[in-house]
C-alpha atoms as one frame of an Amber mdcrd trajectory, in Angstrom:
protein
   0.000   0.000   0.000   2.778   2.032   1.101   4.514   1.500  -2.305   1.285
   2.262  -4.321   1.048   5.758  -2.391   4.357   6.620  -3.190   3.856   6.006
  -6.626   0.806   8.005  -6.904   2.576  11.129  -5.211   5.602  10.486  -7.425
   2.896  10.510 -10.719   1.200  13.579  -9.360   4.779  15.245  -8.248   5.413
  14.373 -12.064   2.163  16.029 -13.365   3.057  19.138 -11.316   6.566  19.495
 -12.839   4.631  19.008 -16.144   2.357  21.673 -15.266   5.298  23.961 -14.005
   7.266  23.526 -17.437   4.246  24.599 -19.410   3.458  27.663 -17.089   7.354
  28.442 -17.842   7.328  27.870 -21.198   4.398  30.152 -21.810   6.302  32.687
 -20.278   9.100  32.203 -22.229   7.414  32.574 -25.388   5.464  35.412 -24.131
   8.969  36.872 -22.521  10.664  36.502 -26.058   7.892  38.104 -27.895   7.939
  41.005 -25.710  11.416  41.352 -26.130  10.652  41.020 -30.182   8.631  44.037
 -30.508  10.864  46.071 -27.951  13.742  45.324 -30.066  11.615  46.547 -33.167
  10.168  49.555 -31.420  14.084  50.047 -30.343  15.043  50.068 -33.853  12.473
  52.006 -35.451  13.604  54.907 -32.303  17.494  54.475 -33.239  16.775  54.630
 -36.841  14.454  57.963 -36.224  16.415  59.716 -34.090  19.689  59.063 -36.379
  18.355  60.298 -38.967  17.554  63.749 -36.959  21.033  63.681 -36.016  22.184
  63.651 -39.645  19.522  66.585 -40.137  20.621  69.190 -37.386  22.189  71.529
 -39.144  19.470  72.309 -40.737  16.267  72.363 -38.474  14.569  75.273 -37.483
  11.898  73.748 -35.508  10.211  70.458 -35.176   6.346  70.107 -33.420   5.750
  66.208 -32.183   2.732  67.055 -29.973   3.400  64.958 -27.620   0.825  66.317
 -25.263   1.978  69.865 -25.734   2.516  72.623 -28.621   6.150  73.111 -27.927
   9.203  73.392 -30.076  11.318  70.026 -29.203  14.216  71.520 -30.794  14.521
  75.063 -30.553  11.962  77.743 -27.987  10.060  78.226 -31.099   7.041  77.002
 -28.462   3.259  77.459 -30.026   0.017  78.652 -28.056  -3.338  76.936 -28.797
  -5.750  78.555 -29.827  -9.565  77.461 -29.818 -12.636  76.673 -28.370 -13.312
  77.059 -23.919 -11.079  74.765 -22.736  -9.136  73.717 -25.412  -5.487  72.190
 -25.051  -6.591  69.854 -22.942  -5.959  66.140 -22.828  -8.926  65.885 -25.285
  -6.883  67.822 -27.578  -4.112  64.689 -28.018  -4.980  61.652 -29.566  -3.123
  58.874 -28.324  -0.198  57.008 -29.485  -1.818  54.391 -31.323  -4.022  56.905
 -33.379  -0.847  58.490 -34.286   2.383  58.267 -35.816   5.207  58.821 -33.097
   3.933  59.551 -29.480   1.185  61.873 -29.276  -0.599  63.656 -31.647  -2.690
  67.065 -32.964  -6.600  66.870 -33.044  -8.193  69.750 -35.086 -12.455  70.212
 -35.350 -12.060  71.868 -38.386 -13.779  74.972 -36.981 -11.911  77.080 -34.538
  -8.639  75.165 -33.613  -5.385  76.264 -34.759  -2.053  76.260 -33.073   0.091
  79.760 -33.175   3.628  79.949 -32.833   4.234  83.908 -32.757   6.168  85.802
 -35.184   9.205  84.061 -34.881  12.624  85.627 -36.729  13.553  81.935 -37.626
  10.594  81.979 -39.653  11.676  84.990 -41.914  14.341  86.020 -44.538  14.600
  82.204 -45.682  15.977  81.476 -49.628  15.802  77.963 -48.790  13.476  75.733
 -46.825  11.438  72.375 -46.490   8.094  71.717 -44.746   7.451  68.689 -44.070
   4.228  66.663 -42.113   2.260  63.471 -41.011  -1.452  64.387 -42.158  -4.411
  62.654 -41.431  -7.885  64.470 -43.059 -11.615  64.004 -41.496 -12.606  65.923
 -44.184 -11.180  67.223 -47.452 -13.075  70.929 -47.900 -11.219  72.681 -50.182
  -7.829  73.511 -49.215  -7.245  71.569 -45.521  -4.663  74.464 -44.717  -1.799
  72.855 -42.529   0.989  75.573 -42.195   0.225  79.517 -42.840   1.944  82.667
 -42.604   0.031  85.548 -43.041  -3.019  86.219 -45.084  -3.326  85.424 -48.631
  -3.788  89.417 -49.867  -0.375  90.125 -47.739   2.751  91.471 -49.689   4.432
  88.345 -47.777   2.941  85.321 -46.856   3.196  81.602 -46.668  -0.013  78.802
 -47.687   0.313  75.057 -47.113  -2.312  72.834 -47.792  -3.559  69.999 -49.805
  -6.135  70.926 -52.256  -9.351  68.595 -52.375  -8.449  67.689 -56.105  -5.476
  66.111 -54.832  -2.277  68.745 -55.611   0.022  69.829 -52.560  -0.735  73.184
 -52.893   2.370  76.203 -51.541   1.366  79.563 -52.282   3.939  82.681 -51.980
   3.516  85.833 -52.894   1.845  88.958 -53.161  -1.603  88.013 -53.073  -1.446
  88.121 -57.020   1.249  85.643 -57.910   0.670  82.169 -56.777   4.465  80.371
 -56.814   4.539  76.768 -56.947   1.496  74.710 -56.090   2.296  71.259 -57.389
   0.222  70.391 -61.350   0.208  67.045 -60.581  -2.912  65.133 -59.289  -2.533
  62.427 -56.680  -4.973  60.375 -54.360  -5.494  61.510 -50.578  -8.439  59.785
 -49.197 -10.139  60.674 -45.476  -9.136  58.813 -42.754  -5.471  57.546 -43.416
  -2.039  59.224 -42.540   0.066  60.757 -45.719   3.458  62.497 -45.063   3.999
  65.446 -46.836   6.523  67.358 -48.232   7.764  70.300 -49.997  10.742  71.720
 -50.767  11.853  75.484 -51.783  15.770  76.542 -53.451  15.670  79.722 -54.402
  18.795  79.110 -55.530  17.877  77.002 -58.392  14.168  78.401 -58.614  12.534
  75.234 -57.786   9.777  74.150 -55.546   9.328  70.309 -55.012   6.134  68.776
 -53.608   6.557  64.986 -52.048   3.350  62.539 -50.910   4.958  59.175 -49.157
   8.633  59.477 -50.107   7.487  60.128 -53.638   8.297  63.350 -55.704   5.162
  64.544 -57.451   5.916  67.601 -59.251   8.934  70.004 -59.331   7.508  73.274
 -60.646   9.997  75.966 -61.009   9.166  80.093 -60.177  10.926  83.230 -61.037
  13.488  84.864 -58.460  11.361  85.753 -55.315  12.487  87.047 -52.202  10.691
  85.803 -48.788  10.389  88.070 -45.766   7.323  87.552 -44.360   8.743  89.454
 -41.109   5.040  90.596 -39.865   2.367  87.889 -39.675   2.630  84.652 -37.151
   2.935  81.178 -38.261   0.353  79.210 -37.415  -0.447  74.950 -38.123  -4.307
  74.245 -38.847  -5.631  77.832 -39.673  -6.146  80.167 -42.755  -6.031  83.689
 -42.186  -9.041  85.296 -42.295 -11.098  86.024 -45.908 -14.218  84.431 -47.009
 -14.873  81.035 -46.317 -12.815  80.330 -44.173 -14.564  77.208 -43.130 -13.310
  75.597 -46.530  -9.605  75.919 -45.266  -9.202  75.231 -41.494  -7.485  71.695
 -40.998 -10.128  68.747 -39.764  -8.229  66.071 -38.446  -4.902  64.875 -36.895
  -1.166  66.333 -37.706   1.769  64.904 -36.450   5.973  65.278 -36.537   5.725
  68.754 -38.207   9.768  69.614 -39.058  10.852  73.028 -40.389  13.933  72.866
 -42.104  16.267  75.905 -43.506  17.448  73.396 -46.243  15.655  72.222 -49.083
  16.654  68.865 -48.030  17.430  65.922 -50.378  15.018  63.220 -51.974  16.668
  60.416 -50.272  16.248  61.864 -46.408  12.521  62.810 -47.034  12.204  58.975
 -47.994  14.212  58.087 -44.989  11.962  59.916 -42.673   8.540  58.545 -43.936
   9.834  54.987 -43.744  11.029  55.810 -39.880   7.214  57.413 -39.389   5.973
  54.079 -41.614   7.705  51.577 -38.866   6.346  53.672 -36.279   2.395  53.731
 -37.863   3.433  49.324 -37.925   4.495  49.012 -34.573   0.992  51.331 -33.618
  -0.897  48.955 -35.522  -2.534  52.006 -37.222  -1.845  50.261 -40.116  -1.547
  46.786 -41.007   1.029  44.465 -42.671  -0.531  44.178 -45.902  -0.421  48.011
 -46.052   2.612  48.300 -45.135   4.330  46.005 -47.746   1.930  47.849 -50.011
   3.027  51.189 -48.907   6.857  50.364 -49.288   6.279  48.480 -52.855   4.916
  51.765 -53.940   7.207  53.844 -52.816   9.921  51.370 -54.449   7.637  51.210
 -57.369   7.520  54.873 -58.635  11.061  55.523 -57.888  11.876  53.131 -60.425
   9.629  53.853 -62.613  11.295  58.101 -62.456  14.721  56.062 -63.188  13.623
  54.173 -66.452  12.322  57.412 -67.451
């Protein structure tokens, strides 16, 4: 009898180990996968943040709204500016509505962020604009960046027109310099980084959508000083219908360069937002092997060309 108990407590002693290996293996796995994706978000962080490295010499300012309007590389800090009560948490979508942290929410009505009348804004020959957009709604001209009104002797416009051209408008309110001719395909409700580029140097404006060039139109000698208006993300200044060109949506990772920077660092920094949209889950595989194929696709299509 004696010998038959021991035998069942050694079975059931057996079973237990059994049951403790496969509670420690399910860690394990669990452990390893955690470590997976940290890894990957690790990467994706190295990779970002090297590449803003290689572009310091030439930022002016860059807005991640991260739960706050401020300048993360210079004091070139914003003020929001909306309904009672805005800038609050409300204000922020979360990380995995975003691109990298935090970002923007505008209603399309009243909300606009305005970062002052800044010097490093002004007397610029070259420059790039460059942000993660994601559009409720198309209206007419969603107006992301703007300084100064449209009938001003000096002013910048940048926005995506609802026909699908990135649209940059300086001037004198009668000469319109440089909003891209060629027609591309935004659609509501999915995040597009845009681009565009100004060298006054070579007369030439160039207007990016996903890493892609679209259209390089060129513009007569013009010299930028828009020394008295603000600059402001989500608003148009003022004029009729203004309705049709306040931002509804999200914005994220706005960066202000004093460089028109080069083709193969704007593609850099949208596959370094791409990883980050993957590891979100904001978008999925599928789309993301899509997103890269066509981004590899029309590149070499411009090189058989």
């Amino acid at each position: 009898m004696s010998k038959l108990i021991k035998q069942a407590f050694t079975l059931i002693e057996l079973l237990v180990v059994i049951a403790i290996i496969g509670i420690l293996s399910g860690l394990i796995v669990v452990s390893m996968s955690g470590v997976t994706q940290k890894a990957t978000i690790a990467k994706a962080q190295v990779f970002s943040n090297s590449l803003r490295n290689s572009l310091m010499l030439d930022f002016v300012s860059e807005y991640k709204f991260d739960g706050d309007t401020a300048d993360s590389w210079k004091n070139n800090d914003g003020t929001w500016s909306g309904p009672t009560g805005a800038n609050t948490v409300a204000n922020y979508r979360p990380a995995s509505e975003c691109v990298s942290g935090q970002c923007l929410d505008f209603d399309g009505t009243d909300d606009y962020v305005n970062y002052g009348n800044r010097s490093d804004f002004n007397s610029l020959t070259k420059f790039t604009l460059s942000a993660w957009v994601y559009m409720r709604d198309r209206k007419y001209i969603p107006t992301v960046i703007a300084k100064g009104p449209e009938t001003a002797n000096q002013h910048v416009w940048w926005g995506i027109v609802n026909d699908g051209r990135i649209f940059l408008e300086l001037g004198t309110g009668t000469i319109w310099i440089g909003y891209s001719s060629s027609v591309t395909s935004f659609t509501t409700n999915q995040w597009y980084y845009i681009v565009t580029t100004l060298d006054n140097d070579v007369k030439q404006i160039k207007h990016y959508k996903d890493g892609n060039l679209i259209n390089a139109p060129s513009f007569p000698t013009y010299s930028f000083n828009s020394g008295v208006y603000d600059f402001q993300v989500g608003n148009y200044y003022g004029g009729s219908n203004v309705s049709n060109y306040t931002f509804n949506g999200k914005i994220d990772e706005i960066r202000f360069f004093n460089e028109a920077i080069s083709a193969s660092q704007i593609k850099e920094q949208y596959y370094a937002g791409l990883n980050q949209l993957l590891i979100n889950s904001s978008i999925s595989k599928k789309e993301y092997v899509s997103r890269i194929n066509e981004m590899v696709g029309m590149s070499a299509k411009r090189l058989t060309k």
